[in-house]
N, C-alpha and C positions, 0 to 999 in steps of 0.2 A: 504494500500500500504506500502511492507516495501523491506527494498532489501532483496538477499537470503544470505547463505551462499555459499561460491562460492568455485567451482570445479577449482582448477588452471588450466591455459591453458596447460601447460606441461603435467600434472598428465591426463586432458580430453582428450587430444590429445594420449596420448601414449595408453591408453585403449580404444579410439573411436579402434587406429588404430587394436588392438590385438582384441576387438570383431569381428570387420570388417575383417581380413583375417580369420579368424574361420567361420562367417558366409558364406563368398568367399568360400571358401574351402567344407563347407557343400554344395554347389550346386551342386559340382561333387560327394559327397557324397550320396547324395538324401536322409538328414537329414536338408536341408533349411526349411521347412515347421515349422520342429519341434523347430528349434533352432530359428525360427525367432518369433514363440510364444511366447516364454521363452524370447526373449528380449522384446517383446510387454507387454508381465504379465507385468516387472521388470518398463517397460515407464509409465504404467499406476500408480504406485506406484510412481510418483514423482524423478523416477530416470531422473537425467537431460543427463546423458550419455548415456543413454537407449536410452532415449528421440529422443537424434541427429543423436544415430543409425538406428531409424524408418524413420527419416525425408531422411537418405540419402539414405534408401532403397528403398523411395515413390519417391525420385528427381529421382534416377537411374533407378528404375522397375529391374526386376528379370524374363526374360523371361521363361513362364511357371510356376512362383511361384508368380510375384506381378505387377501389371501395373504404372506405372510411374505415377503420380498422384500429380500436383502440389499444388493444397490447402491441400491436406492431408500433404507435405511435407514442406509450409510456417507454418501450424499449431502447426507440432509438432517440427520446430526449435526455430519459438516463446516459445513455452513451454520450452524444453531445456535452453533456454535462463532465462526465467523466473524465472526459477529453479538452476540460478546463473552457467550454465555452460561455461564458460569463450571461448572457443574455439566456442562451438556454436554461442554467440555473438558476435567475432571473422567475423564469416562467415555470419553474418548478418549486419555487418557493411555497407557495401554498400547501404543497404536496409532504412536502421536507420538515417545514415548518417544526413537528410536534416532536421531531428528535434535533432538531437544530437548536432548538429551545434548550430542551435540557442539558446538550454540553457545554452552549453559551453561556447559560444559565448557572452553570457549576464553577465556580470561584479557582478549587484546587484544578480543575482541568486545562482552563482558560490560561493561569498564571505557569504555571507547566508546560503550554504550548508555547507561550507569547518568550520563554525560557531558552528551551531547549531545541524549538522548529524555528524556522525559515517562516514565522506566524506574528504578523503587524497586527495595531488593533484597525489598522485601514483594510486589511487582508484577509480579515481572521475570518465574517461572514462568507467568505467566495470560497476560502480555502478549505473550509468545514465542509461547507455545501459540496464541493467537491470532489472529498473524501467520502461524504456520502452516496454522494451517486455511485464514486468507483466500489465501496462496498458490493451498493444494490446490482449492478455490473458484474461485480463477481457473484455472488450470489445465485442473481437469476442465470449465468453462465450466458451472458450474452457476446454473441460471436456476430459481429455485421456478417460475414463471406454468409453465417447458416440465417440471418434473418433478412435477408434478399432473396432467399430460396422459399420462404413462407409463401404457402397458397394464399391469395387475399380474393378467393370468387365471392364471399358473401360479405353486408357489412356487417363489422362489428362494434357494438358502440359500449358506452360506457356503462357496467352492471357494479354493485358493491360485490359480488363474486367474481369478474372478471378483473379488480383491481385488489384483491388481496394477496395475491401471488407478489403484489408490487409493494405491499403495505409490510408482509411478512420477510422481506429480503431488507425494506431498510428498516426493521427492528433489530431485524437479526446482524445486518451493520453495523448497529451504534457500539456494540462493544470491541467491536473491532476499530474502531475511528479511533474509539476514548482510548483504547491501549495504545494505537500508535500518538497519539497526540500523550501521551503519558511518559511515552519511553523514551 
């Protein structure tokens, strides 16, 4: 477990946004198919902005080119994240929140990191968060090459059972976070 290097939120943001209307724009083009490959090759390679543009394609669906599909698109913002994408962890704060809290929130863990890690108090939210995703990453054994190969013919949307699989990978992280931010 280590943190990434990290894509600033500005810099992730302003490129999420310029693939995203390139890719918008290819559906009335009827070069989406092609273009949305070439970002999937690019996600599979550890691009973290790749990464957040799959996940928002799989939140959104693409009717006639891709089905909405919610675990394909917690998977591949956890990755994003993982991969130090600031704006992706951004958009998963809501998510994160309830374990973000509590090693924030813990005094002895905080002053331990801010110690003995590469851990600013300017740094400390993105770099937590990013730990955590890389947990729930490990955890749920997410591999880009095998979630590019995911059948996506039907939609699938958001269930409180289809997102516990996501709930229980980052509980089962935070002990792992709090040791390496401890050690």
């Amino acid at each position: 477990m280590d943190y990434q290097n990290f894509v600033n939120r500005d810099v992730a943001y302003k490129m999420f946004v310029d693939i995203r209307k390139d890719l918008l724009n290819s559906i009335d083009n009827g070069t989406f198919d092609d273009d949305f490959t070439e970002v999937c090759t690019r996600a599979m390679t550890n691009n973290p902005v790749a990464q957040d543009l799959v996940a928002y394609f799989y939140n959104r669906g693409v009717p006639g080119h891709l089905q909405p599909n919610y675990e394909l698109y917690m998977s591949w913002e956890i990755l994003a994240g993982a991969n130090g994408n600031e704006f992706a962890i951004d958009k998963l704060e809501f998510f994160i929140n309830p374990v973000l809290d509590q090693i924030v929130g813990n005094e002895e863990i905080i002053a331990t990191a801010l110690r003995h890690r590469n851990i600013t108090k300017d740094n400390a939210l993105y770099v937590i968060s990013n730990l955590i995703c890389e947990g729930m990453a490990d955890e749920l054994k997410l591999d880009p090459k095998k979630l590019i190969k995911v059948q996506n013919d039907k939609p699938s949307r958001y269930s409180p059972e289809k997102n516990r699989p996501f709930l229980d990978a980052m509980q089962k992280s935070q002990q792992k976070v709090v040791d390496f931010l401890m050690s």
